[in-house]
N, C-alpha and C positions, 0 to 999 in steps of 0.2 A: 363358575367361570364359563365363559361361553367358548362355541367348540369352534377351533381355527380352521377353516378347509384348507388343506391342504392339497386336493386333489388340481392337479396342476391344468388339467384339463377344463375345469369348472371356474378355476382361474382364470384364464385365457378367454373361455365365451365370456363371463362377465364385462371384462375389457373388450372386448370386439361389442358389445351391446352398448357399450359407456359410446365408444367409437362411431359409429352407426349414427347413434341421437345426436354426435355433433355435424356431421356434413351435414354441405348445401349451405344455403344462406346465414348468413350470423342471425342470431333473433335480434326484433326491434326493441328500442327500449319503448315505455310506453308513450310516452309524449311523442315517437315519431309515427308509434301506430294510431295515434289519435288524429295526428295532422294529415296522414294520408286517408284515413276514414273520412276525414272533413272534407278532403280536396274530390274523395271519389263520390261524398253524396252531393257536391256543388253540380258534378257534373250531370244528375239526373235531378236533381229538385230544381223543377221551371220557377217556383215562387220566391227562391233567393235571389235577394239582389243586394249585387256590394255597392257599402256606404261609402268607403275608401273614408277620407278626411271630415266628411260631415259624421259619421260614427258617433261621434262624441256629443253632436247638437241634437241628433238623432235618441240619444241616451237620455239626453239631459230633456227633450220633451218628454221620452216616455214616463220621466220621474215624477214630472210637474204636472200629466195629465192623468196619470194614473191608468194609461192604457197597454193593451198588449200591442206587440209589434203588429196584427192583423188589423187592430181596431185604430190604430194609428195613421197606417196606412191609406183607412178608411175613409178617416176622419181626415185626411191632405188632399185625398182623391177628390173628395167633394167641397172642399174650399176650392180646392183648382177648377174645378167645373163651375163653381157658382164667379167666382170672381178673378179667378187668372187670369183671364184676355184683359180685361177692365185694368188689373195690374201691371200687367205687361206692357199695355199701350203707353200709360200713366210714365213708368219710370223706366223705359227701354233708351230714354238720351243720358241720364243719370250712369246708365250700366254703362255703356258702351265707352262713356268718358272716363268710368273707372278702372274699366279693362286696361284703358290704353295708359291712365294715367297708372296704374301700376305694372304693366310693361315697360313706358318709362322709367320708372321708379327702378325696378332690379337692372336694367343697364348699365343706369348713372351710377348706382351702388357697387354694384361689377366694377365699373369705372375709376371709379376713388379710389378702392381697394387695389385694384392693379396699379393703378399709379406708385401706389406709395412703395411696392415690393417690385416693380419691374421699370427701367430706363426708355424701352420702349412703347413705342404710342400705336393703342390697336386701331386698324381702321377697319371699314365694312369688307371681306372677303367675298361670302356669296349669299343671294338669297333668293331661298326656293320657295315660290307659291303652291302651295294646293288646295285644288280649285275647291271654293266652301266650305272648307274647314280652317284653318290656319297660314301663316306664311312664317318662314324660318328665314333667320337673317345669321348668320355666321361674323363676328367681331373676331380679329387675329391680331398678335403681333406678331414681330419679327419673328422675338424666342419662341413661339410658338405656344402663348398662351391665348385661348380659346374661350368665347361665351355662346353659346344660340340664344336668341331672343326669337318668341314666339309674340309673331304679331297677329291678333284672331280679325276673322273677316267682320266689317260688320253684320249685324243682325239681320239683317234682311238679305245678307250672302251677294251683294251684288258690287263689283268694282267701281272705283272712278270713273271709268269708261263705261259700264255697265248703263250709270245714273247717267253720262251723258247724252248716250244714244236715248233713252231714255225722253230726255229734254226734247231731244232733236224730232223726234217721230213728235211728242206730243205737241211743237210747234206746228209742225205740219199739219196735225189734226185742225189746229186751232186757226189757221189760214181758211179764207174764203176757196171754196174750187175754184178751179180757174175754169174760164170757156175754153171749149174745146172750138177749135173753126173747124168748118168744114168748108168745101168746095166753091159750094155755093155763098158763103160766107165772105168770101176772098171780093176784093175790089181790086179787076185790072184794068189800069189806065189805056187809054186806049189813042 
């Protein structure tokens, strides 16, 4: 049989020792020590880059080409450089129609959906430009239900206004000079 301590003293330090190893911070479990180890090497590895929602397309090429995520990358970089611009130019009216046509598209849907669960009718509250990047349009009703619609610039980042002035200088350009008179130029009746 094993021998009991009894020594009250040797007692006590054990428990003060047990004591000690619990302060300070709770321990992590591991899945939260893994997600802060991730977030703290984001913060120093310059080569990662988040996919956010393409992730998944991203996956699905690495599958089908049998590359590593370096060689992948590789292999985008140099399609982009050989024929990007050529693509771009190609189907940059196609994009821009789709943006907008599915910006309309979650509106209208917003739209419906609030109809059929609220009496009142939302109109345009406010909307905020900024500049080159996006414009926010705010939709409200009465009750106080709420949509933002994100409407993006076009592609070439320049307004309605923008393209007009635009017009206007390049008419100018395209006018004959006009003479200038001078002095001597002048016919006074005499």
């Amino acid at each position: 049989m094993a021998a009991v301590n009894t020594d009250s003293k040797a007692t006590g330090e054990h428990i003060k020792a047990i004591l000690r190893r619990c302060r300070g911070r709770p321990r992590l479990t591991d899945a939260d020590r893994a997600q802060r180890r991730l977030e703290s090497r984001k913060k120093y590895d310059v080569r990662r880059v988040y996919l956010g929602e393409a992730h998944q397309v991203w996956s699905e090429l690495r599958r089908r080409t049998s590359l590593s995520d370096a060689g992948l990358a590789e292999y985008l970089i140099l399609l982009n450089s050989a024929y990007g611009e050529k693509y771009q130019q190609k189907h940059e009216h196609k994009k821009r129609y789709l943006v907008s046509a599915t910006s309309l598209q979650t509106v209208v849907s917003w739209y419906q959906g609030h109809c059929q669960s609220c009496q009142h009718e939302p109109e345009l509250q406010v909307v905020e430009p900024t500049v080159g990047l996006s414009t926010s349009a705010l939709w409200q009703c009465v009750a106080g239900h709420s949509f933002v619609q994100y409407l993006p610039w076009p592609a070439g980042g320049e307004s309605e206004s923008d393209v007009e002035d635009g017009v206007m200088e390049k008419d100018e350009e395209d006018r004959p000079p006009e003479k200038k008179s001078t002095v001597n130029d002048m016919h006074i009746p005499q």
